[in-house]
C-alpha angles and dihedrals in degrees: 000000000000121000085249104050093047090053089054091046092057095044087051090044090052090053095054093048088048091060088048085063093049093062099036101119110258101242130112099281099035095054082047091050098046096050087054093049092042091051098042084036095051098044098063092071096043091045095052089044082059102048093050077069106051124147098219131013077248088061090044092055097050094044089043086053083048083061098048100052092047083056083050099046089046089053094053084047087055090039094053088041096057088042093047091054090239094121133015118258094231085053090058102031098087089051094043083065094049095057090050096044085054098044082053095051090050094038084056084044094055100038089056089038091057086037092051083048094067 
């Protein structure tokens, strides 16, 4: 997958998690839920952004660890939301694939990275 259509990937794929937030209920725990997947959501975008500029194929890994662990961490918030009744599972489920297609595409990034390194 080309630079661009990944960056475009993880924009569409903040804005769908953006519209998650937006109809997570307003109450305690779905205000505290919805900062954490905003955050996480959002920050796979920006992250990967960062990392396409990194200043050394070292600084891409890490950023691009920094990705993968913000896809991770947006997978257990969908998770929680479907287990705590807040959101139907069909509703996330399509999203659910997108986060792993796009850890996967980071975990491959980071493994050729680390290969190219050596």
């Amino acid at each position: 997958m080309s630079h661009e259509n990944l960056k475009e990937r993880t924009m569409v794929f903040s804005l769908r998690i953006l519209e998650v937030v937006e109809s997570l209920p307003n109450t305690n725990k779905g205000r505290n839920v919805a900062d954490q997947l905003c955050r996480s959501g959002t920050s796979v975008g920006a992250n990967y952004r960062a990392a396409a500029r990194a200043k050394s194929t070292a600084d891409f890994i890490h950023k691009m660890g920094t990705v993968e662990e913000e896809a991770d961490e947006v997978l257990f918030w969908l998770e929680l939301i479907i287990r705590s009744g807040m959101l139907p599972e069909a509703r996330l489920q399509p999203l659910m694939k997108e986060a792993d297609e796009i850890l996967a595409i980071v975990v491959s990034s980071i493994v050729t990275a680390k290969r190219n390194r050596q």
